[in-house]
N, C-alpha and C positions, 0 to 999 in steps of 0.2 A: 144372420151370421152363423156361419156351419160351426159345430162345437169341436175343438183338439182332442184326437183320441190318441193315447200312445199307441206304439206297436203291441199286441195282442194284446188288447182292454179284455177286462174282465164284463161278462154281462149282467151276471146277476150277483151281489154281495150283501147276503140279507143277514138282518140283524135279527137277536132274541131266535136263534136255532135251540131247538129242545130237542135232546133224542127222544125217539120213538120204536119200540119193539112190539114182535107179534102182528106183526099187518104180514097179509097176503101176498106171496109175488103178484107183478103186476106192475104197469107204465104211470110214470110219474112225467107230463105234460106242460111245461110253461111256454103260455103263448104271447110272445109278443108283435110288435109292428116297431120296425127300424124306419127313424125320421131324418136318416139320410144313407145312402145309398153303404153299403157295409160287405166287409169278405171274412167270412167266417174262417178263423187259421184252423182253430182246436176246437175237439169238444170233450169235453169233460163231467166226472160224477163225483159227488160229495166223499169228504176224505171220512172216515176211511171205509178204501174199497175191500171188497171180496181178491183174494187171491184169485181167484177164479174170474173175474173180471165182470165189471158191467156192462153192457152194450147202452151205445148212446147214439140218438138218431136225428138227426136235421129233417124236417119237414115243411113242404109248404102246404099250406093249411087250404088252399083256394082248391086245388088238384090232389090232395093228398097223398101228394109226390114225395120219396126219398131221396135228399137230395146229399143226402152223406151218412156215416155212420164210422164208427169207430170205438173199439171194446177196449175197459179202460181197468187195467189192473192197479197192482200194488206195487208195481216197478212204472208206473204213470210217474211224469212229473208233476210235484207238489206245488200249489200256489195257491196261499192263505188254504179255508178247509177243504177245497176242489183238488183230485187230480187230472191231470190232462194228455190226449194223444192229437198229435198234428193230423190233420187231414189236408188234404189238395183244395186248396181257399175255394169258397164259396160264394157267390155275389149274392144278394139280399138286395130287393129292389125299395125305396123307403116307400112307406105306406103300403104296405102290402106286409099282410099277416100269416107267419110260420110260428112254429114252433120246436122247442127242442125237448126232446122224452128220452126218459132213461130209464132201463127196465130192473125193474126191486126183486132180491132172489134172497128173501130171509132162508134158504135151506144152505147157502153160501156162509152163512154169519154176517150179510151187512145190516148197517145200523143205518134207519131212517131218521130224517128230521123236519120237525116242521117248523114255522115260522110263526110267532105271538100266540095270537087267539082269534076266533071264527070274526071280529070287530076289528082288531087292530093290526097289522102285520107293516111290515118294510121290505119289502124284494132288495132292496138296492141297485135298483136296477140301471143301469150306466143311461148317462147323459144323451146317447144317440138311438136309446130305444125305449119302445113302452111297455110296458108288462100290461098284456089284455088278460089275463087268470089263468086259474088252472084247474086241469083235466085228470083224470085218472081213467086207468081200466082192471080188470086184474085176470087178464091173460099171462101166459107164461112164456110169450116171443115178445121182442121188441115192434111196438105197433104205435100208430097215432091214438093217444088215449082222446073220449069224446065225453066219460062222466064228469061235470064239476063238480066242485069240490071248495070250503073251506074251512081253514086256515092253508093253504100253500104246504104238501109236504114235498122237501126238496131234496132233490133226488143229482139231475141234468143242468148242468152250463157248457157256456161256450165261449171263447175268446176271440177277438175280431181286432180288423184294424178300420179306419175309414176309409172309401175311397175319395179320392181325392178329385175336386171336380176338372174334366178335359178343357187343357189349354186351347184357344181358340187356336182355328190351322188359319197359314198364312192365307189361302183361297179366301175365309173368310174376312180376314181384316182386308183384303184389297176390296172386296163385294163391299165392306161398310166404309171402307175409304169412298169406294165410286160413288153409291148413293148418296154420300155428306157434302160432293161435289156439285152433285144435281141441280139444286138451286143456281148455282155459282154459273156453271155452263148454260143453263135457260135463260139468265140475267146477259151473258156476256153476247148470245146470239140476238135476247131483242137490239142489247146497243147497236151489234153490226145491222143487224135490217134497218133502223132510223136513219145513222149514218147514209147509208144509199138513197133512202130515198128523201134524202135534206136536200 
């Protein structure tokens, strides 16, 4: 049974944030795997941003393809400690692993966070994906980070809707009508062959 997402579900909402100051710019990496088929609306970086904005980037992690991106100020829309910019939705195929990075510019004034301790942490992460860990680099462009890392410092989210699975088309309910017949019609031609030859 596919699980109800509302319209833009939050992806990651993790508990026990502790700020963190004096880290290096540099891409903050959470990688998940979506276990059902998902369209990425917004993406988003931890409140609060840099006037100057963050850049925040969709990636698929197989090709390390950019598959969106969107910079995320202080006039971003708020929800809980994330702010958010819409992007042109994104499909996310389930089982299949990407990631979302978002670039840390302590020369801006932001404030990182990270999540418990290098043992115990909670991504929060929503019902229709899985948080596979997290990466870092400490470049100063937005890029796929590839160093791990624990405790999780969190930087990148993203808000999604499900998609919804395809109605079957009429073509196919008449093919599965025909076939469910099949028997019926091989049954009905032995009767007429006996008949003739009684």
């Amino acid at each position: 049974m596919l699980s109800v997402a509302q319209a833009d579900t939050i992806a990651f909402s993790p508990t026990d944030l502790s700020s963190i100051s004096g880290e290096p710019a540099g891409n903050d990496g959470l990688f998940f795997t979506p276990t059902t088929t998902i369209s990425v609306t917004a993406l988003g970086y931890v409140d609060p941003a840099s006037s100057a904005g963050n850049a925040v980037g969709l990636y698929d992690v197989s090709t390390s393809t950019l598959l969106a991106s969107a910079t995320i100020t202080s006039s971003s829309t708020a929800s809980a400690f994330f702010l958010y910019e819409p992007i042109t939705p994104v499909t996310l195929t389930a089982g299949d692993e990407y990631v979302v990075a978002g670039l840390f510019t302590p020369d801006t004034g932001d404030i990182g966070y990270n999540v418990g301790t290098s043992t115990a942490y909670n991504m929060g992460a929503a019902p229709d994906i899985t948080f596979d860990g997290y990466k870092y680099n400490d470049n100063s462009t937005l890029e796929l980070p590839t160093t791990s890392y624990s405790p999780p410092i969190v930087g990148p989210n993203f808000q999604y809707d499900v998609v919804p699975a395809p109605e079957p088309t009429t073509m196919t309910i008449i093919i599965a009508g025909a076939l469910l017949l099949l028997p019926f019609k091989a049954g009905a031609l032995r009767m007429l062959r006996q008949n003739r030859t009684a």
